[in-house]
VEXBA-460301 format. One record per residue (C-alpha): residue in one letter; x, y, z. Coordinates in pm, 1 decimal. Example, Ala and Ser with C-alpha at 12.3 -4.5 7.8 and 13.67 -1.06 7.14 Angstrom:
BEGIN
@r a&px 1230.0&py -450.0&pz 780.0
@r s&px 1367.0&py -106.0&pz 714.0
//
This chain:
BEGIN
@r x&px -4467.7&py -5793.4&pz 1314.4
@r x&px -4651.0&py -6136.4&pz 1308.5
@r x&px -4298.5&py -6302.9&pz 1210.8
@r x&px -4150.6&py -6333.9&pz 1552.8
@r x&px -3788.3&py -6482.4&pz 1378.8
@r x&px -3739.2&py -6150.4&pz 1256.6
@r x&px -3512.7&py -5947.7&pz 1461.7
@r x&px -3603.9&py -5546.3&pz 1474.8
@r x&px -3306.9&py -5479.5&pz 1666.8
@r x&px -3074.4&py -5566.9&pz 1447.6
@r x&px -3258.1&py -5425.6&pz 1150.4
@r x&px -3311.7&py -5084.2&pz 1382.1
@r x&px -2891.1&py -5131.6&pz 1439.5
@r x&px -2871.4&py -5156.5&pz 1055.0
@r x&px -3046.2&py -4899.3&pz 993.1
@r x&px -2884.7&py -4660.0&pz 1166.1
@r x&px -2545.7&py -4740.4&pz 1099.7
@r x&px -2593.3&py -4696.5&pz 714.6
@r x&px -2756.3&py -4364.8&pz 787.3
@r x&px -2515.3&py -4252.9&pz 1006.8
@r x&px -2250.7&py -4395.5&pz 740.8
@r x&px -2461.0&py -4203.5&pz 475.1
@r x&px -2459.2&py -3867.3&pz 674.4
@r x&px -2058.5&py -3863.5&pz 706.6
@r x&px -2024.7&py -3882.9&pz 377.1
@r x&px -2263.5&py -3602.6&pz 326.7
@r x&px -2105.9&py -3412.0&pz 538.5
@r x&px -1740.9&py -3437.6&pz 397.5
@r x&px -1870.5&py -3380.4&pz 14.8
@r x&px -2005.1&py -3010.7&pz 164.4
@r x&px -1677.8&py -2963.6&pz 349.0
@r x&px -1506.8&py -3094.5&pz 12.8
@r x&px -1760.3&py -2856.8&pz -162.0
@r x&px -1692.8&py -2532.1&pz 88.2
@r x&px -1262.9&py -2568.1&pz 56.4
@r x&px -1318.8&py -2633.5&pz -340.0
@r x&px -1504.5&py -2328.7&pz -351.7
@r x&px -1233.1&py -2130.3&pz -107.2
@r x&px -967.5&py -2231.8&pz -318.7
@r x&px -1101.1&py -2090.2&pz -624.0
@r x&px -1188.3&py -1780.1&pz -430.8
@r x&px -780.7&py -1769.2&pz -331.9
@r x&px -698.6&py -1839.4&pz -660.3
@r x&px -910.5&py -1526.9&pz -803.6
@r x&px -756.1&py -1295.4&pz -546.9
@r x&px -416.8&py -1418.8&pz -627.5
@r x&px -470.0&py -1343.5&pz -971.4
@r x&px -626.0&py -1020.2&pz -925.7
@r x&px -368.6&py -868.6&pz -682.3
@r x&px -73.9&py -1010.8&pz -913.8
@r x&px -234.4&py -878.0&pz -1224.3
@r x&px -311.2&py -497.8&pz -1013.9
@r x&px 74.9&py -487.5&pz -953.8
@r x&px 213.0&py -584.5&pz -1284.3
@r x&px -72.5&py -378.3&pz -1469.6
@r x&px -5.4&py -6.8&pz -1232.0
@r x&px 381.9&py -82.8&pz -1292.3
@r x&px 329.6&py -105.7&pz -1648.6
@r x&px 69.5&py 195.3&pz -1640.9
@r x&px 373.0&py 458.9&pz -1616.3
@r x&px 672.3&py 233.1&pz -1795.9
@r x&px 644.8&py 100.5&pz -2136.2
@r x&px 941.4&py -234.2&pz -2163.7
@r x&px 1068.6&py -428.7&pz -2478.0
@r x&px 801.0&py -705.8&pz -2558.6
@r x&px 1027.0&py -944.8&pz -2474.8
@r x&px 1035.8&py -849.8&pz -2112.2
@r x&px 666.3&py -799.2&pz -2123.4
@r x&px 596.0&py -1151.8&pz -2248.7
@r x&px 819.1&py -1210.9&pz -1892.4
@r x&px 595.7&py -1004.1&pz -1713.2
@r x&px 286.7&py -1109.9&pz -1805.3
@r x&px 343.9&py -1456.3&pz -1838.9
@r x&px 586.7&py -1618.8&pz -1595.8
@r x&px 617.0&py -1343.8&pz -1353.0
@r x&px 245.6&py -1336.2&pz -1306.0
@r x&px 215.9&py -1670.5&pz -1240.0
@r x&px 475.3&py -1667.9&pz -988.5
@r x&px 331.6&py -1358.7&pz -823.4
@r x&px 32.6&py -1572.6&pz -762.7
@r x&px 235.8&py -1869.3&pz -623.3
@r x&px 362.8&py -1593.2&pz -352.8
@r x&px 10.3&py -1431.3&pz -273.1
@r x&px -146.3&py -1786.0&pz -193.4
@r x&px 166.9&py -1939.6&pz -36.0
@r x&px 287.4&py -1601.8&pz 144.7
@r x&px -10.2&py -1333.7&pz 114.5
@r x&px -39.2&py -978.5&pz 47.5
@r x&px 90.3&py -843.0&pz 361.7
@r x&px 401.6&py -1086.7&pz 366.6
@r x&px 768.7&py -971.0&pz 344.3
@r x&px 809.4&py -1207.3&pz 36.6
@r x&px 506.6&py -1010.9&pz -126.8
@r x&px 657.2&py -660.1&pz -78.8
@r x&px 990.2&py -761.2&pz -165.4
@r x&px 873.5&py -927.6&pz -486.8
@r x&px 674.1&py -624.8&pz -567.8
@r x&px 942.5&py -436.9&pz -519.1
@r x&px 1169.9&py -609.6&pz -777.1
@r x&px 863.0&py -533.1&pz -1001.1
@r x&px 908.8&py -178.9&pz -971.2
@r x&px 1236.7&py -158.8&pz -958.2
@r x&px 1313.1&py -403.2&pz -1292.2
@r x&px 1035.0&py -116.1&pz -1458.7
@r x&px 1270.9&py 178.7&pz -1349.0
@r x&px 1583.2&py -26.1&pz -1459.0
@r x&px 1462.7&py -33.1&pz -1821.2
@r x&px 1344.2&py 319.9&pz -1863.1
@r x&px 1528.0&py 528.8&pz -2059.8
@r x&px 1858.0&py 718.9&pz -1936.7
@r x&px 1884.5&py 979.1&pz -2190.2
@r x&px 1862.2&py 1314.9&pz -1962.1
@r x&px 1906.9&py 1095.9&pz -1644.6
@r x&px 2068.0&py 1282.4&pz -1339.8
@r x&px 2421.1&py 1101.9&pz -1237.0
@r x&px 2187.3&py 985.0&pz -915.8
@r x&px 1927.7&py 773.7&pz -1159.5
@r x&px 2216.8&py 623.3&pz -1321.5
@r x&px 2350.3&py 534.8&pz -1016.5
@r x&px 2029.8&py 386.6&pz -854.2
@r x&px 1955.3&py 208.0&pz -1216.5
@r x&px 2374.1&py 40.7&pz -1165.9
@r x&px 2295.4&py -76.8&pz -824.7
@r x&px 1954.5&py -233.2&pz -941.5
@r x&px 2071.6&py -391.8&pz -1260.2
@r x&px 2379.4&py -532.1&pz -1047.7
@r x&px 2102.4&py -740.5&pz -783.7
@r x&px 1858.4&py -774.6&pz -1083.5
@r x&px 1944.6&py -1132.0&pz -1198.0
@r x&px 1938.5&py -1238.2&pz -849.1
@r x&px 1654.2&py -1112.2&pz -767.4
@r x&px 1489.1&py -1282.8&pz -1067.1
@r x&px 1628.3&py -1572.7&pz -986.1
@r x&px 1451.8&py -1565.0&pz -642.8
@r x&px 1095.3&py -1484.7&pz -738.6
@r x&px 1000.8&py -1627.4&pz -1041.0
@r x&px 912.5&py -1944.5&pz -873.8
@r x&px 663.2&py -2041.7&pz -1172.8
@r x&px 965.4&py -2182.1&pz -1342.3
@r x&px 1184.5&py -2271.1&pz -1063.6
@r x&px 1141.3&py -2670.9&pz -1165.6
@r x&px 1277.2&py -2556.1&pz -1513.9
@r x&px 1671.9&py -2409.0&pz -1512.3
@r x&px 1700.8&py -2339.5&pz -1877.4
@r x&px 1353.7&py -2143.7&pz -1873.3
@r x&px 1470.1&py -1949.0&pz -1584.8
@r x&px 1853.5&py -1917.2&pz -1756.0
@r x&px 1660.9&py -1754.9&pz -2039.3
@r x&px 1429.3&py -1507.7&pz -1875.2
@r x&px 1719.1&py -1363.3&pz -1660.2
@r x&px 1947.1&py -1351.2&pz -1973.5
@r x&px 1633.9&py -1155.5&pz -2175.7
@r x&px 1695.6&py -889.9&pz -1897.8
@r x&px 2050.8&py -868.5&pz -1864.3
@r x&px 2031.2&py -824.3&pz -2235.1
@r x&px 1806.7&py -518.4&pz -2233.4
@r x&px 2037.4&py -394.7&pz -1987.4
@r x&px 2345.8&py -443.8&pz -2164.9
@r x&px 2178.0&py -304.2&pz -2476.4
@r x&px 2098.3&py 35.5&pz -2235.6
@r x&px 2448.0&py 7.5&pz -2064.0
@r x&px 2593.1&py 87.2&pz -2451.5
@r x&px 2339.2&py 309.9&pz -2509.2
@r x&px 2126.1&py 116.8&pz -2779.7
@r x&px 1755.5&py 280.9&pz -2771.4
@r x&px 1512.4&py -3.1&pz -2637.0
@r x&px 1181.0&py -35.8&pz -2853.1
@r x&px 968.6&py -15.6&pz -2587.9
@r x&px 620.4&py -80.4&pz -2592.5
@r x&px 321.3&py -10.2&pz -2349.4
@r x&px 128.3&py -302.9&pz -2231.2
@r x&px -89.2&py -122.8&pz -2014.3
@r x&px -410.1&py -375.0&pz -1879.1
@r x&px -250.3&py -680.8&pz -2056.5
@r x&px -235.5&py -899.2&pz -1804.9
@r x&px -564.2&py -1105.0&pz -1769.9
@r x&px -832.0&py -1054.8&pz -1476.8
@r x&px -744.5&py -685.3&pz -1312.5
@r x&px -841.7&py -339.8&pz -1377.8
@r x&px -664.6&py -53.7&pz -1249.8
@r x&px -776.2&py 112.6&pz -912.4
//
């Protein structure tokens, strides 16, 4: 204070600029902190909800491992992609869970079925590939992968169509991060 050259105003301006500089940053780290930690939470739901559908379709329908490997691999990952791009209550989200069921049903067994069932099984199997083609967006970037997972059901299909017995298998609660209920 005895130093009359030195100029407390523009230390005072200084000051408060690099605090004020200092505080913004602060304050986008916790907003960077608070969508990090949304994201995750979005993420966790997503896989949750996708894993509850694919695990209380597969409660009731055993499929060939091959399809299961589909299921819980690719096709989970893409029912994620449409939970967090589309959500839960979204026409893309019922629709996609309704493939789900319906590409169960189309690979259960047709032994004793009524000429109905075999009908309704026909008319899904016909929109099946399609419909696979639509929703497994996981793999949409890769043709070939997507080639081969529709041609891995068309195959189980075929193999029903001449009535070849699938080995089916239960995969009940395989898919990672969702209990039943």
């Amino acid at each position: 204070f005895e130093d009359r050259e030195t100029a407390l105003a523009a230390v005072c301006e200084s000051f408060t600029r690099d605090s004020e500089r200092e505080r913004n940053r602060a304050l986008r780290m916790a907003r960077r902190s608070v969508e990090a930690e949304h994201g995750r939470a979005r993420t966790g739901w997503a896989r949750q909800t996708a894993a509850r559908l694919i695990n209380d379709c597969l409660a009731d329908n055993p499929v060939p491992a091959a399809i299961g490997e589909l299921l819980t691999g690719p096709w989970y990952a893409s029912a994620q992609l449409i939970l967090l791009k589309f959500g839960e209550s979204s026409k893309q989200w019922a629709t996609m869970s309704e493939t789900t069921v319906n590409l169960l049903y189309s690979l259960q067994p047709l032994d004793d079925a009524s000429q109905e069932r075999r009908q309704k099984v026909f008319d899904i199997v016909a929109g099946m590939p399609r419909e696979i083609r639509r929703w497994l967006l996981s793999l949409q970037h890769d043709s070939d992968a997507t080639d081969s997972a529709i041609g891995l059901v068309e195959y189980a299909h075929l193999r029903m169509h001449h009535g070849q017995q699938l080995q089916l298998v239960s995969l009940l609660s395989e898919v990672e991060g969702a209990s039943r209920g």
